[in-house]
MARKOLBA-454426 format. One record per residue (C-alpha): residue in three letters; x, y, z; chain. Coordinates in nm, 4 decimals. Last residue first. Layout:
<pt pafi="ALA" c1="X" c2="Y" c3="Z" marba="A"/>
...
This chain:
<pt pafi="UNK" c1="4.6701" c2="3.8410" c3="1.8739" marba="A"/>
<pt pafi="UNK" c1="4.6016" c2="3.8985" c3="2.2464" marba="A"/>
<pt pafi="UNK" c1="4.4250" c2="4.2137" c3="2.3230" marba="A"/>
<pt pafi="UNK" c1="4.5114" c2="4.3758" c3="2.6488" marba="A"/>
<pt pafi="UNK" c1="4.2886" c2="4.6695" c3="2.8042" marba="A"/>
<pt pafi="UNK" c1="4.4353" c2="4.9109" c3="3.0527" marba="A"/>
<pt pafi="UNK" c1="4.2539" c2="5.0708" c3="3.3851" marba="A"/>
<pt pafi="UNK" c1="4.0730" c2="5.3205" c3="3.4237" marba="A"/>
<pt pafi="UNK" c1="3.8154" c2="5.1211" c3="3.5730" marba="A"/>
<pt pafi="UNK" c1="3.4883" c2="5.3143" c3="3.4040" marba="A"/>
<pt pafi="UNK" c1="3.7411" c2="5.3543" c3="3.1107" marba="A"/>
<pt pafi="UNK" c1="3.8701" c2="4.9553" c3="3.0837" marba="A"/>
<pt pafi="UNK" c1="3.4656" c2="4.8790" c3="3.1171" marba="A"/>
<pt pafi="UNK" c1="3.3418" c2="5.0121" c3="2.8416" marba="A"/>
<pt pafi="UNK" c1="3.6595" c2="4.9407" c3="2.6143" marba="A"/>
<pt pafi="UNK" c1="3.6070" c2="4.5699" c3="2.7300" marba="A"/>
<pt pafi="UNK" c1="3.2353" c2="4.5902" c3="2.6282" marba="A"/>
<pt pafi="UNK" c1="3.2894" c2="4.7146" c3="2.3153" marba="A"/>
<pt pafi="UNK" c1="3.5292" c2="4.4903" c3="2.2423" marba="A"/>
<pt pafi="UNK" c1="3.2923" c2="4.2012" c3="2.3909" marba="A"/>
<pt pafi="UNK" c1="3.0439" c2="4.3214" c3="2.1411" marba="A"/>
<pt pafi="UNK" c1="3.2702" c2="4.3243" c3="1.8136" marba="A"/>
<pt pafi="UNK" c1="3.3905" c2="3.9587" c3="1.8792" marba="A"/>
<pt pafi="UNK" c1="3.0766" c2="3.8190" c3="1.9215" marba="A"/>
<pt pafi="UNK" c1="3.0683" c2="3.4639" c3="2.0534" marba="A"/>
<pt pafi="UNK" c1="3.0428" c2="3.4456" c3="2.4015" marba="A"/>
<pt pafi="UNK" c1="3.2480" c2="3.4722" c3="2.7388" marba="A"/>
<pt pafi="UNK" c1="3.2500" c2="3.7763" c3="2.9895" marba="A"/>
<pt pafi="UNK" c1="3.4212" c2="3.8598" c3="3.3194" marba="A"/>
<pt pafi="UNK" c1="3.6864" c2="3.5921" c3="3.4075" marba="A"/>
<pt pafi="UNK" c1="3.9320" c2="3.6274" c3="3.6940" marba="A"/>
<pt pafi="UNK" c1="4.2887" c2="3.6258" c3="3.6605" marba="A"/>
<pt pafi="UNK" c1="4.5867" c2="3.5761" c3="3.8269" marba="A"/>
<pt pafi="UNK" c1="4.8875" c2="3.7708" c3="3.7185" marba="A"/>
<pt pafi="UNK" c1="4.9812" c2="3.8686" c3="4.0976" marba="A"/>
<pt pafi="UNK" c1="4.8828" c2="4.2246" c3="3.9487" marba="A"/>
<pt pafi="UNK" c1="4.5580" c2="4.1292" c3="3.8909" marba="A"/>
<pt pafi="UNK" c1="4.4070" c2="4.0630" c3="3.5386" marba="A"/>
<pt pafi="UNK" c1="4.0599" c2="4.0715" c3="3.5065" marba="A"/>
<pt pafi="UNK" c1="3.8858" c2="3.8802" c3="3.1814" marba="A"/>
<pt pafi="UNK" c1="3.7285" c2="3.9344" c3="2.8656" marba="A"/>
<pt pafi="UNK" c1="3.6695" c2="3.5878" c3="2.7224" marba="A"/>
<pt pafi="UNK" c1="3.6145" c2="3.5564" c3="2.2967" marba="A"/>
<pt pafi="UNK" c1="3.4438" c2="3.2554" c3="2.1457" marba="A"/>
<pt pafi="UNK" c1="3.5619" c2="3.1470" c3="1.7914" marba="A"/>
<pt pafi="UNK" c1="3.3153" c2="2.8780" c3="1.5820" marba="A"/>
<pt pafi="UNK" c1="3.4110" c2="2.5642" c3="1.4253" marba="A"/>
<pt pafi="UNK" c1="3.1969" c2="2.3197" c3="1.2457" marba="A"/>
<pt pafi="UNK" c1="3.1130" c2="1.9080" c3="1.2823" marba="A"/>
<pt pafi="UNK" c1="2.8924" c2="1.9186" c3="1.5688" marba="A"/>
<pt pafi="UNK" c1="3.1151" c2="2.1473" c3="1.7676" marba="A"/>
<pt pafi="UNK" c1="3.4724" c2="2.2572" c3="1.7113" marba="A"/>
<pt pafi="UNK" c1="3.5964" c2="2.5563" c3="1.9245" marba="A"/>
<pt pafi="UNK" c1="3.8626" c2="2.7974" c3="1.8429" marba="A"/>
<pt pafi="UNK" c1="3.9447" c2="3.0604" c3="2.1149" marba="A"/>
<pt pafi="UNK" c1="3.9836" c2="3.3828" c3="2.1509" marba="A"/>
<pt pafi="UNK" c1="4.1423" c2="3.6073" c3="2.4469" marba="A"/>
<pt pafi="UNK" c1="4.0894" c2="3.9915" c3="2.5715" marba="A"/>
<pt pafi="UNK" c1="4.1962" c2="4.1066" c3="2.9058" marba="A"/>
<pt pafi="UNK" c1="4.2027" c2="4.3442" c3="3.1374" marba="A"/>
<pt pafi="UNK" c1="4.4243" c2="4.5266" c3="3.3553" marba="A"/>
<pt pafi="UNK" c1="4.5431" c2="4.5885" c3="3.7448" marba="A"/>
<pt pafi="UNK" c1="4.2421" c2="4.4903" c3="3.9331" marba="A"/>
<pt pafi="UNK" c1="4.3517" c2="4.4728" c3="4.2801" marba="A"/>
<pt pafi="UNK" c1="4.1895" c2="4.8463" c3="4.3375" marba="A"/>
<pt pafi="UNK" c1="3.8665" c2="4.7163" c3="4.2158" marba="A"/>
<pt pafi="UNK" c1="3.8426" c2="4.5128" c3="4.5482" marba="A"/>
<pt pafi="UNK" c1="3.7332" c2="4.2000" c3="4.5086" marba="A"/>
<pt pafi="UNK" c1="3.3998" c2="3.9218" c3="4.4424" marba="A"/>
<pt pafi="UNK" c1="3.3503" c2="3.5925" c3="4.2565" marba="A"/>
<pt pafi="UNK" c1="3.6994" c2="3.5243" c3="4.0372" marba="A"/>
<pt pafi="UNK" c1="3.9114" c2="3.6606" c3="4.3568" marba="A"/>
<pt pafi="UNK" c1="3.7868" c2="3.3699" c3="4.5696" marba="A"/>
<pt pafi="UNK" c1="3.9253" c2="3.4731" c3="4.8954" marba="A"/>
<pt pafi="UNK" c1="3.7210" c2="3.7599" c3="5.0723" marba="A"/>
<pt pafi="UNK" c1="3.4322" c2="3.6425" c3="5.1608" marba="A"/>
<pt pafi="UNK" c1="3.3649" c2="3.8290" c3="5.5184" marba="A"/>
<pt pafi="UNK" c1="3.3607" c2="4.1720" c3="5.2815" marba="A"/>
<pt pafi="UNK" c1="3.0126" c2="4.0051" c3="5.1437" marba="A"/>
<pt pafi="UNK" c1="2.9699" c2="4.2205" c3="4.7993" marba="A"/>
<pt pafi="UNK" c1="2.6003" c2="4.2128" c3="4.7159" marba="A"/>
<pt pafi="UNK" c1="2.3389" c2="4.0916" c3="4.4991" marba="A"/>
<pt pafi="UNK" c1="2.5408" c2="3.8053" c3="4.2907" marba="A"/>
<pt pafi="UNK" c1="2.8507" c2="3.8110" c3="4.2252" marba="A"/>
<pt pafi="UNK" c1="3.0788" c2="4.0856" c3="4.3040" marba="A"/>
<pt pafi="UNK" c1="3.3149" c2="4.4295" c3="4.2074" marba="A"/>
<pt pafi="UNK" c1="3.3945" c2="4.6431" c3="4.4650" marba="A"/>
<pt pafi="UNK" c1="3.5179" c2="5.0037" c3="4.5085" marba="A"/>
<pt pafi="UNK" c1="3.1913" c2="5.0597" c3="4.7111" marba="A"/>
<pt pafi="UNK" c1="3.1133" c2="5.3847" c3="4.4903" marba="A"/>
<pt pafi="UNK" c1="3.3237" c2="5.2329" c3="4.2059" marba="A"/>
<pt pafi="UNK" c1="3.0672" c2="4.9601" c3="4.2194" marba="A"/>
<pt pafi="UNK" c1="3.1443" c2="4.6313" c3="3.9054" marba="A"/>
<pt pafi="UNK" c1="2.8448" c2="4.4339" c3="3.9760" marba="A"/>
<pt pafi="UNK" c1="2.8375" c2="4.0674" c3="3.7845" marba="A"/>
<pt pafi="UNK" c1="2.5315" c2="3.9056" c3="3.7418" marba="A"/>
<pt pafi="UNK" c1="2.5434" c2="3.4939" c3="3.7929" marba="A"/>
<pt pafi="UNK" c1="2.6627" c2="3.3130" c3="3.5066" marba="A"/>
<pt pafi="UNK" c1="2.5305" c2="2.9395" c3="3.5554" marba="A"/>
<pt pafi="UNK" c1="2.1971" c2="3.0711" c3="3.6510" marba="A"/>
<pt pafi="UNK" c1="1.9972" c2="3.0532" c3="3.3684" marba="A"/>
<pt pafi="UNK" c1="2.1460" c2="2.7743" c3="3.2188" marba="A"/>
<pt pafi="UNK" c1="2.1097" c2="2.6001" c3="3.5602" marba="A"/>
<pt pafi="UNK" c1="1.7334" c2="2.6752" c3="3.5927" marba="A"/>
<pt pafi="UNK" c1="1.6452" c2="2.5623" c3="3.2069" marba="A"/>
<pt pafi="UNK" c1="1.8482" c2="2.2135" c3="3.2415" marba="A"/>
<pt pafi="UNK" c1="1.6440" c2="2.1475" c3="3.5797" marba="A"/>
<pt pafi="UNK" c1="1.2436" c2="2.2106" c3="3.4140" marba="A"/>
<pt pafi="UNK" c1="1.3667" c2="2.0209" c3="3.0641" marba="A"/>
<pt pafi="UNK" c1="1.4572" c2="1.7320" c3="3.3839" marba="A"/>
<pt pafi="UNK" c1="1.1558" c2="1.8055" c3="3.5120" marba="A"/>
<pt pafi="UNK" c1="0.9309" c2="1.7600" c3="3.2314" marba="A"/>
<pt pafi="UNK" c1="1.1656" c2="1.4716" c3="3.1196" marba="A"/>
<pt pafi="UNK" c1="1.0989" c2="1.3266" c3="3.4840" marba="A"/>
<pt pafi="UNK" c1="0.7005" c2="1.3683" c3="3.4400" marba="A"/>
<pt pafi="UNK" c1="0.7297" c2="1.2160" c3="3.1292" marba="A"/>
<pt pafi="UNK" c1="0.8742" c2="0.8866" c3="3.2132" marba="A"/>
<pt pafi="UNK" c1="0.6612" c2="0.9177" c3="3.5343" marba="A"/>
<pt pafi="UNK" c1="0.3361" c2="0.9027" c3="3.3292" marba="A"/>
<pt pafi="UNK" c1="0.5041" c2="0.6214" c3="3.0715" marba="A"/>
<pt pafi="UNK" c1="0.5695" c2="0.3894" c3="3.3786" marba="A"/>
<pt pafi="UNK" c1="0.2501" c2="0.4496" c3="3.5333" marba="A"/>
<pt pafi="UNK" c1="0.1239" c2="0.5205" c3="3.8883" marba="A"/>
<pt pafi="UNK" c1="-0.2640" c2="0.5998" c3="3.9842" marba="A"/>
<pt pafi="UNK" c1="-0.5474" c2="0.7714" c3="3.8241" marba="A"/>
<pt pafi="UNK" c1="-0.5597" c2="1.1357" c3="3.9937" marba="A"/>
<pt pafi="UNK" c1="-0.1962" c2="1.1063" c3="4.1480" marba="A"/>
<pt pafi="UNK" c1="-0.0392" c2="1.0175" c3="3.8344" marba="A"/>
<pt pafi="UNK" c1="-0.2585" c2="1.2575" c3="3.6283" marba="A"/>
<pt pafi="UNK" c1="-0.1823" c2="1.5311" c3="3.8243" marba="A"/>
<pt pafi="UNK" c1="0.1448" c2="1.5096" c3="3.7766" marba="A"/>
<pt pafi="UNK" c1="0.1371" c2="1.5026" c3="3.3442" marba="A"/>
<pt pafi="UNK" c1="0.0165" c2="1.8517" c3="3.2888" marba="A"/>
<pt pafi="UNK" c1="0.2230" c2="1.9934" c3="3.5235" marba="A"/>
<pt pafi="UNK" c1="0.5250" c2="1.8273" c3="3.4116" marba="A"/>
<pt pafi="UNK" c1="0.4867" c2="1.8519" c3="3.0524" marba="A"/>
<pt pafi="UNK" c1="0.3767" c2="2.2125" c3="3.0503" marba="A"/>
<pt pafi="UNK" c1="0.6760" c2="2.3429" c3="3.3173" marba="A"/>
<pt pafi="UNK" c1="0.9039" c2="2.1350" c3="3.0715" marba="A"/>
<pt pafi="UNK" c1="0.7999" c2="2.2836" c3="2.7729" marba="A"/>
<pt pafi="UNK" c1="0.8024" c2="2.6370" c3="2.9264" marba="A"/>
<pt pafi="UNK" c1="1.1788" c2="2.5439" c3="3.0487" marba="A"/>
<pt pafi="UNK" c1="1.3522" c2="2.4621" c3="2.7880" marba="A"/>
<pt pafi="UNK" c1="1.3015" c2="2.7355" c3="2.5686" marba="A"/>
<pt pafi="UNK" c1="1.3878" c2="2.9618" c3="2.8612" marba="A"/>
<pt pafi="UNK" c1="1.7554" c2="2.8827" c3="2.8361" marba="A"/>
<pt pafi="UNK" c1="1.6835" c2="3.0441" c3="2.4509" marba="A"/>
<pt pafi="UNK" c1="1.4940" c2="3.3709" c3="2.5189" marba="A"/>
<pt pafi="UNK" c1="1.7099" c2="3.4767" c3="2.8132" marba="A"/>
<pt pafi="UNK" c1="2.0388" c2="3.3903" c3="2.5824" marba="A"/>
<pt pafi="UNK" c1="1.8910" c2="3.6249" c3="2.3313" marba="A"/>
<pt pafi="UNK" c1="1.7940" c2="3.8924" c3="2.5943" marba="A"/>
<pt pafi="UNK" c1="2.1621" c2="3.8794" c3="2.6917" marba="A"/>
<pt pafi="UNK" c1="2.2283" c2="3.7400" c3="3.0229" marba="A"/>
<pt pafi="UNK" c1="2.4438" c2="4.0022" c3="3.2974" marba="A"/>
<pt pafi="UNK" c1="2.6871" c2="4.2329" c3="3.3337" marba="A"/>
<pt pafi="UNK" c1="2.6308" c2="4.5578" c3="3.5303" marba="A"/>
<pt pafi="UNK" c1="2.8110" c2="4.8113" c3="3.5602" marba="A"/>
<pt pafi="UNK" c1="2.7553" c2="5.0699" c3="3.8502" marba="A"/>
<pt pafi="UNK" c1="2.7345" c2="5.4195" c3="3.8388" marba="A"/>
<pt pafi="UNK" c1="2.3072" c2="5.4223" c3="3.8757" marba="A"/>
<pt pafi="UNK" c1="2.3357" c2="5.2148" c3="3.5566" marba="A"/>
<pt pafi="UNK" c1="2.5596" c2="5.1041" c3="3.3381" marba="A"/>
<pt pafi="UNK" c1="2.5103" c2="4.8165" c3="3.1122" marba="A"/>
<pt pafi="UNK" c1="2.6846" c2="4.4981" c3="2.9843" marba="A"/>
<pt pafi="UNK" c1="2.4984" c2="4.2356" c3="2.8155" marba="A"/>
<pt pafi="UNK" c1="2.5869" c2="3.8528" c3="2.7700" marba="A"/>
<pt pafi="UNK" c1="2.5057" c2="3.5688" c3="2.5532" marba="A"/>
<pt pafi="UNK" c1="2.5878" c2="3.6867" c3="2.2282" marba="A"/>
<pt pafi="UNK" c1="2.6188" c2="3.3771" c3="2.0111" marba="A"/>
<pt pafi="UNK" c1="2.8810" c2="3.1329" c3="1.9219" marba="A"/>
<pt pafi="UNK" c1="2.8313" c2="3.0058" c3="2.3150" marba="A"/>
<pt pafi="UNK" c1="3.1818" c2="2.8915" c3="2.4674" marba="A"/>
<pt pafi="UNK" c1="3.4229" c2="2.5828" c3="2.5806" marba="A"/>
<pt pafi="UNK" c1="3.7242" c2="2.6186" c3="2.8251" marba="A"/>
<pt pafi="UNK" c1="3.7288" c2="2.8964" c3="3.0570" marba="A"/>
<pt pafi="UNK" c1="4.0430" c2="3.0651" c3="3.1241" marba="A"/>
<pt pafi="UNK" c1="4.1945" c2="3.0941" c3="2.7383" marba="A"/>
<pt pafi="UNK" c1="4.5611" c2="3.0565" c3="2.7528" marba="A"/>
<pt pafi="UNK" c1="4.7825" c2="3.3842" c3="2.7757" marba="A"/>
<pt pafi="UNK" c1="4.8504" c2="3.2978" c3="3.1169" marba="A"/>
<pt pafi="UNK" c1="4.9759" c2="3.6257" c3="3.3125" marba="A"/>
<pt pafi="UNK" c1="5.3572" c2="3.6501" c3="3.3906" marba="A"/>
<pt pafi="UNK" c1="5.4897" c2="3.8605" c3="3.1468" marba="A"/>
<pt pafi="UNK" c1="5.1779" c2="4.0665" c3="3.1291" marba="A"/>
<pt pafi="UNK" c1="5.2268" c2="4.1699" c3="3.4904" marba="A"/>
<pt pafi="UNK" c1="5.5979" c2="4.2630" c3="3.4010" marba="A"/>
<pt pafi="UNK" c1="5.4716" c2="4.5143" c3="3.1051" marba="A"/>
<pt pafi="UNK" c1="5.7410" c2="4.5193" c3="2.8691" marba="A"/>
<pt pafi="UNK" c1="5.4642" c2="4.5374" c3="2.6005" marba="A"/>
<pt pafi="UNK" c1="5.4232" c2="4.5355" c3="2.2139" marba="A"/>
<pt pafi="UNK" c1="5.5761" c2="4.1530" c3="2.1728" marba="A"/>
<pt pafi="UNK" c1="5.5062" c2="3.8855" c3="2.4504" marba="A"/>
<pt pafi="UNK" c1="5.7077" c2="3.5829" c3="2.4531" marba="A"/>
<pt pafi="UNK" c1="5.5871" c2="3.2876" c3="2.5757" marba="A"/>
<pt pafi="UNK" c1="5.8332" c2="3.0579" c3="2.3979" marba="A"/>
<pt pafi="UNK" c1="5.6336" c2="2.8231" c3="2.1493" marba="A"/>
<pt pafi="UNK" c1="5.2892" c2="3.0540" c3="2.1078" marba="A"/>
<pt pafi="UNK" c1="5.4513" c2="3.3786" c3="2.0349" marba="A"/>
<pt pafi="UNK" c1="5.2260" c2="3.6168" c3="2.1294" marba="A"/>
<pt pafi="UNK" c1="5.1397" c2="3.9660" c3="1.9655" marba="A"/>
<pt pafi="UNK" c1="4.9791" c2="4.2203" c3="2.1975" marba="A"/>
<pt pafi="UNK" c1="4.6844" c2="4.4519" c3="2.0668" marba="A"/>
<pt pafi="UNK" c1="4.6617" c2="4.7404" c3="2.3063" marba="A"/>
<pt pafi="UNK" c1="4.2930" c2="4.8152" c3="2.3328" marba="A"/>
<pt pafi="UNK" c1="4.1861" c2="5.1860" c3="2.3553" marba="A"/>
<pt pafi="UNK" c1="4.0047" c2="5.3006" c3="2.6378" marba="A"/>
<pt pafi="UNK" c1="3.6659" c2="5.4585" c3="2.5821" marba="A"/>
């Protein structure tokens, strides 16, 4: 596994101790996605010499929640309005079915799996890189414009507590980035960074 270089950032002039790396110069130090889960919510694996990163078992478990409830309400509660006719509480329920039915499906799929192929030399959302797609670096790319990773917290308040939520994120040399990973255990998404840095070969930033 690839070790992490821990770089030390000064937060009032961008100044990056530990590295004279140019790319890290100019890369955002700022989380990428605002917001996270305080819980694992995503797995990496290899398999078949691709990685694979995709919903945790946990997060599985939980978006589901939502949706056997709904699936009982509204199929339960449809037949009814066609069998005896309209009624304000029937629909009610019937669009809380649905709506438990519609939260469920875009939890689910608001992280598509990420394939990282060093057969292809692609990495991509979804099922399959489309090579007529080029241009939105944060859904599909050549590995060879990867030039590091990266590894940012952040502090989130919710519901009267705080929580941290680490990204892992690509780094190109442009200093764009693209993010990879986003939950709540710190350990995990090391593990996963180191993972990935060494199937890449490529190096691993930590900002502290």
């Amino acid at each position: 596994m690839r070790a992490i270089k821990d770089i030390r950032i000064n937060k009032f002039e961008l100044k990056l101790a530990d590295t004279d790396d140019p790319v890290a110069e100019k890369t955002s130090w700022d989380p990428l996605k605002s917001g996270g889960s305080n819980f694992k919510t995503q797995d990496m694996v290899e398999t078949q010499g691709r990685i694979v990163i995709k919903h945790s078992v946990t997060a599985i478990i939980l978006y589901s929640m939502f949706l056997l409830p709904g699936l009982g309400i509204f199929f339960i509660v449809s037949p009814t309005l066609f069998l005896e006719g309209e009624s304000g509480g029937g629909i009610a329920m019937a669009i809380l079915g649905a709506l438990f039915i519609g939260v469920s499906l875009l939890m689910l799929s608001s992280k598509k799996h990420m394939t990282f192929d060093k057969t292809l030399g692609t990495y991509f959302c979804g099922k399959n890189y489309d090579g007529s797609q080029r241009g939105d670096a944060s859904r599909q790319g050549r590995l060879s414009d990867i030039y590091a990773l990266q590894i940012i917290s952040e502090s989130i308040r919710s519901n009267n507590r705080s929580y941290r939520s680490y990204e892992l994120n690509l780094v190109f040399r442009n200093g764009e980035r693209a993010n990879v990973m986003d939950h709540g255990s710190e350990l995990e998404i090391e593990a996963s960074a180191k993972q990935l840095a060494a199937y890449l070969d490529r190096p691993l930033w930590k900002a502290t």
